[in-house]
C-alpha positions in Angstrom: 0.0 0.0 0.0 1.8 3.3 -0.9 1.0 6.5 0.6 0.4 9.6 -1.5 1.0 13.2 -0.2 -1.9 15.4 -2.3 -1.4 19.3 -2.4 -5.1 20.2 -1.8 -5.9 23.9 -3.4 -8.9 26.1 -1.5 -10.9 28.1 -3.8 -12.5 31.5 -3.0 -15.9 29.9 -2.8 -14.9 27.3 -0.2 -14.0 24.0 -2.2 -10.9 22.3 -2.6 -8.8 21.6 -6.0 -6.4 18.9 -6.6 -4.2 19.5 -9.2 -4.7 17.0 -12.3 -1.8 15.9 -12.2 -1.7 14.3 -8.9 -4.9 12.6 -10.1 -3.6 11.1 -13.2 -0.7 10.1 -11.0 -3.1 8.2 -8.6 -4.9 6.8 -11.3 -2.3 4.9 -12.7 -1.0 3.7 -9.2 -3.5 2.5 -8.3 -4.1 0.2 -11.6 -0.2 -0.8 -11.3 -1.1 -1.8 -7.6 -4.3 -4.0 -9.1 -2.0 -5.9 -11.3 0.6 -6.5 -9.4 -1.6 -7.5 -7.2 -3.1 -10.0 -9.2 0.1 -11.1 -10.6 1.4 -12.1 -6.4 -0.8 -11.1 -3.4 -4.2 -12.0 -5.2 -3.9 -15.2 -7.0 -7.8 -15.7 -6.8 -8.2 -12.2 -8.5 -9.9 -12.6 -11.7 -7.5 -11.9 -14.2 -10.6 -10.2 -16.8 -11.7 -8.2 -14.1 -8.2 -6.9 -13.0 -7.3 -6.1 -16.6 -11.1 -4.6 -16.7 -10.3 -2.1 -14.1 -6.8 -1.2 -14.7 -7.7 -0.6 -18.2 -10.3 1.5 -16.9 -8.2 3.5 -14.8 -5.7 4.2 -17.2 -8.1 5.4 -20.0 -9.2 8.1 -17.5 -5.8 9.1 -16.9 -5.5 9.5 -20.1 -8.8 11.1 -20.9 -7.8 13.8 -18.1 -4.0 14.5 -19.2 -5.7 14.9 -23.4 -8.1 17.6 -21.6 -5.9 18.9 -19.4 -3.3 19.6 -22.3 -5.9 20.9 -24.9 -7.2 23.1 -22.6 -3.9 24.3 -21.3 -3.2 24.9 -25.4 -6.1 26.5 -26.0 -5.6 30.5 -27.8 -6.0 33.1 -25.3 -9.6 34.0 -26.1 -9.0 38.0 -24.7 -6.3 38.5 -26.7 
């Protein structure tokens, strides 16, 4: 089980931000964690479901980072 230290960011209004990348970075630990798991700790795990949910994971990772980057290359509309 790893530990992961999350900068939380407050907004004006009250609510808290975590930055995307910390999120993508969770993501994908804890899909690695699922499979290795599988692969040693979890022999019973079935393998479908494992892959199922690490691919899952992953994808959203990846959905976030493809937003994250368009939006962050996005023209300033001001300008």
């Amino acid at each position: 089980m790893h530990s992961f230290p999350i900068p939380l960011i407050p907004t004006e209004e009250g609510g808290l931000l975590i930055p995307a990348e910390q999120v993508t970075g969770l993501l994908r630990s804890v899909a690695a964690d699922w499979a290795s798991a599988a692969d040693g700790d979890a022999p019973d795990a079935d393998p479908r479901t494992v892959l199922a949910m690490t691919e899952a994971l992953t994808q959203l990772a990846d959905q976030i980072d493809a937003e994250c980057i368009a939006c962050a290359s996005r023209p300033d509309e001001e300008a």
